[in-house]
C-alpha positions in Angstrom: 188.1 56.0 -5.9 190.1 54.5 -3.4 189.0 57.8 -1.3 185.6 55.9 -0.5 187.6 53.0 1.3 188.8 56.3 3.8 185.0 57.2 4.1 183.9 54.0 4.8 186.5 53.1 7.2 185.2 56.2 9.1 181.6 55.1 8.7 182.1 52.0 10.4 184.4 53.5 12.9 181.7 56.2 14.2 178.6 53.6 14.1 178.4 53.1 17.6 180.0 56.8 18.1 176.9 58.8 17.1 177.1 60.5 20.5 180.3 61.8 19.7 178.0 63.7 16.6 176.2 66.1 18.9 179.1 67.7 20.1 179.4 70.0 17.0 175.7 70.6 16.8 174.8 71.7 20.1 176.8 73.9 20.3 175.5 76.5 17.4 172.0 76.0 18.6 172.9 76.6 22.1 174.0 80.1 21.1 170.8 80.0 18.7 168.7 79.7 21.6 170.9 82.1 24.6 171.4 84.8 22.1 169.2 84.7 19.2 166.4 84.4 21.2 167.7 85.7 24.7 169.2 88.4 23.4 166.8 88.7 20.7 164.2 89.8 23.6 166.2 93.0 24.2 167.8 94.1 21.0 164.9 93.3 18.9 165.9 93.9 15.8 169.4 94.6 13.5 170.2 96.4 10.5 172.5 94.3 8.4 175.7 95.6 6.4 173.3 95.6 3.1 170.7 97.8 5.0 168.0 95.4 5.5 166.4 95.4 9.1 165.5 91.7 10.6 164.9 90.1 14.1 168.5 89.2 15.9 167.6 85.5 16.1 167.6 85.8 11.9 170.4 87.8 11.7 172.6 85.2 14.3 171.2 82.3 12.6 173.4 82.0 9.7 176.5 82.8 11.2 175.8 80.2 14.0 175.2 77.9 10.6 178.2 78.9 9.3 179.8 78.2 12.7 178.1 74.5 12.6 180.2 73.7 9.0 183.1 74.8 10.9 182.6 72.6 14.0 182.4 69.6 12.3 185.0 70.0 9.7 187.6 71.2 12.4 186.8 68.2 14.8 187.7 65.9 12.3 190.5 66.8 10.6 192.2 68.1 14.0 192.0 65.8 16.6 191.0 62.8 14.6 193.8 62.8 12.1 196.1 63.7 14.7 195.3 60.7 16.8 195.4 58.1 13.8 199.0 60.3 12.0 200.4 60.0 15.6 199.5 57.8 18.2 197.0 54.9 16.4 199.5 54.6 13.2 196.4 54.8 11.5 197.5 55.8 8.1 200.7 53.5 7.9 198.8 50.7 8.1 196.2 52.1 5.0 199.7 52.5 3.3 200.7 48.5 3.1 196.9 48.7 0.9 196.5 50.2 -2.4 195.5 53.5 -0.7 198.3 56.2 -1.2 199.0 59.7 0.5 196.1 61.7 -1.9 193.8 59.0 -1.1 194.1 59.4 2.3 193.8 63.2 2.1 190.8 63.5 -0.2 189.2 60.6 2.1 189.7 62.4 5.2 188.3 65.8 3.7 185.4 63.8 2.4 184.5 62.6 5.6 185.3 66.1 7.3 182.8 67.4 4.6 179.8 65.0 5.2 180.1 65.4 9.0 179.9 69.6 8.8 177.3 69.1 6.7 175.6 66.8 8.8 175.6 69.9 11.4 174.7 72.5 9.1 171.7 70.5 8.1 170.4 69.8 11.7 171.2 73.0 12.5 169.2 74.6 9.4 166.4 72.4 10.1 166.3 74.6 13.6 166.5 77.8 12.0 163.4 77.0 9.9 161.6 75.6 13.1 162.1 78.9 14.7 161.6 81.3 11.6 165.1 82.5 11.2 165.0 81.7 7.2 163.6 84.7 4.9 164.2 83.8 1.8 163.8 80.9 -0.2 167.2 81.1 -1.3 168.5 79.5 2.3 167.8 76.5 0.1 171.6 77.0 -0.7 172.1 77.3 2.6 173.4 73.6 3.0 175.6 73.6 -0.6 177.5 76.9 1.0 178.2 75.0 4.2 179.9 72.3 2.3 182.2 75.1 1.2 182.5 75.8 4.4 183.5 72.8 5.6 186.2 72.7 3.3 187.8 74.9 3.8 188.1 74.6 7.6 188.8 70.6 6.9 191.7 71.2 4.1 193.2 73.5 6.4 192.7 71.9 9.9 194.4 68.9 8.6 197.1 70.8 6.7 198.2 72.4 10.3 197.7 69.3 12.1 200.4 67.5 9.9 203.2 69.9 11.7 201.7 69.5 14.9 204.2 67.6 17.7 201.7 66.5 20.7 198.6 67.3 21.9 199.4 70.8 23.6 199.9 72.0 19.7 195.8 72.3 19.9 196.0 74.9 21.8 196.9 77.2 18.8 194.0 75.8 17.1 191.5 77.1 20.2 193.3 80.4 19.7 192.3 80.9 16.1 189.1 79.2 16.0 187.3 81.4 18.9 188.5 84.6 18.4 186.9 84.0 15.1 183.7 82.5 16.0 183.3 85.7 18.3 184.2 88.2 16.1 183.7 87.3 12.6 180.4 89.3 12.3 178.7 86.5 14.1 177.2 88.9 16.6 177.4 92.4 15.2 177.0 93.5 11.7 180.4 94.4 10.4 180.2 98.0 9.9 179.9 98.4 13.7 183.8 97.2 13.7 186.9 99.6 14.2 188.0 99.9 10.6 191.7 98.0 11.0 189.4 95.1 12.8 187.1 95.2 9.9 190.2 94.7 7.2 191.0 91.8 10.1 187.6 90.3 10.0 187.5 90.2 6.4 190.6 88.0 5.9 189.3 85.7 8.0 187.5 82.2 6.6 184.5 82.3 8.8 183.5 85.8 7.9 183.4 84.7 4.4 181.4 81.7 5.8 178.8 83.9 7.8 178.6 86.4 4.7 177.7 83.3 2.0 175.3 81.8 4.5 173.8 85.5 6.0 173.6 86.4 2.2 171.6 83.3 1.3 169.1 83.1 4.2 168.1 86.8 4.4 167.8 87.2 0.8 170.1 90.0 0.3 172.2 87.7 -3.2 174.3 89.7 -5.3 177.6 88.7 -7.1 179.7 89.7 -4.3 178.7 86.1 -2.9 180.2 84.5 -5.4 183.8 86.1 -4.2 183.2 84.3 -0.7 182.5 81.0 -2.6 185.8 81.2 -4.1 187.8 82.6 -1.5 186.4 79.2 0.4 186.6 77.4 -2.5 190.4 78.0 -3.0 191.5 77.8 0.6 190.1 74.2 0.8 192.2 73.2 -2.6 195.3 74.9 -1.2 195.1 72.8 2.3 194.1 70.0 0.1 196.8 70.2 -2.0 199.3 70.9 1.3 198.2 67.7 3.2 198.6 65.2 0.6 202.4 66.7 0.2 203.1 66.7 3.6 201.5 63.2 4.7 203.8 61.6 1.5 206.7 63.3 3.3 205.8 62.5 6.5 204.1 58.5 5.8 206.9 57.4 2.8 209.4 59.2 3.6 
């Protein structure tokens, strides 16, 4: 696929950028560390949603996981792609090769993909180190970040296509941390005001943190498979809506 020439592009690119990685990463395990732990001295212990009681540094971990995917993903497909669609002319010049608008897309979200999960997976190797994994099926753990992550990469590049300058991000930082605060990340959701709960649950993060809270605590049912696909066909609606847009935007 000529996809793989948009990964490898960005491989080579980031060789001598691996700095720029931690960014996404510390982060998460920052919060791991202040608040799981910190925190965790004080509060003890939380009853989750499905009634199981665990240590606040297990029940913070996944959601801070979750939070990881969505680093990652968003880093790339914001910023990035708006510095090579707007300033570096990036793309046109990928356009005089075989490499079309769809090739670009599924490239980019590729790349988005591997870097969130490159998070998710340092970041899960911390939780283990620290004991913040109770079941065996946090194995899946690093699969349901990759759903993560593309969901938040499909989308983040979907809205930076209709972004005008730089100031645009600022909408971005207005969705992304009200939802990394607030998307049961810190608090089970049945402590929320019932029209912020309905608010919480539309969200993409929440589904995030349920998937990965589900998967690490043990507490699997079929109702996870609902926040796969609600991740699942966010990331092929932004997918499909980026390839549209950069043809309009790039051929046009």
């Amino acid at each position: 696929m000529l996809a793989a020439r948009v990964i490898e592009r960005n491989v080579l690119a980031y060789r001598r950028l691996w700095v720029a990685f931690l960014t996404g990463f510390a982060e998460p395990v920052f919060y791991l560390f202040s608040l799981g732990l910190g925190v965790g001295a004080l509060v003890h212990s939380v009853t989750t949603d499905a009634g199981t009681t665990v240590e606040y540094a297990t029940f913070v971990a996944p959601a801070l996981l979750a939070s990881s995917a969505m680093n990652g993903a968003i880093f790339d497909s914001t910023y990035n792609v708006f510095f090579k669609l707007r300033y570096a002319r990036t793309y046109e010049a990928m356009l005089a090769t075989p490499i079309g608008p769809r090739d670009l897309a599924l490239g980019e979200i590729a790349w988005s993909l591997i870097r969130g999960a490159m998070y998710s997976a340092a970041f899960l190797a911390v939780a283990v180190a620290i004991g913040a994994v109770d079941s065996w099926w946090g194995l899946l753990a690093l699969p349901a970040a990759v759903f993560i992550a593309l969901a938040f990469s499909a989308v983040g590049m979907f809205a930076t296509t209709f972004m005008r300058s730089f100031l645009d991000f600022d909408f971005i930082t207005l969705a992304i941390q009200p939802m990394f605060l607030f998307s049961a990340t810190f608090f089970p959701l049945g402590t929320y005001p019932d029209a912020l709960r309905l608010l919480v649950q539309a969200t993409p993060l929440y589904h995030g943190v349920a998937l990965e809270r589900g998967l690490m605590l043990g507490e699997v049912g079929w109702g996870l498979l609902g926040h796969v696909a609600y991740l699942a066909i966010l990331g092929m609606i932004g997918a499909v809506g980026v390839s549209r847009r950069l043809a309009r935007l790039l051929l046009s």
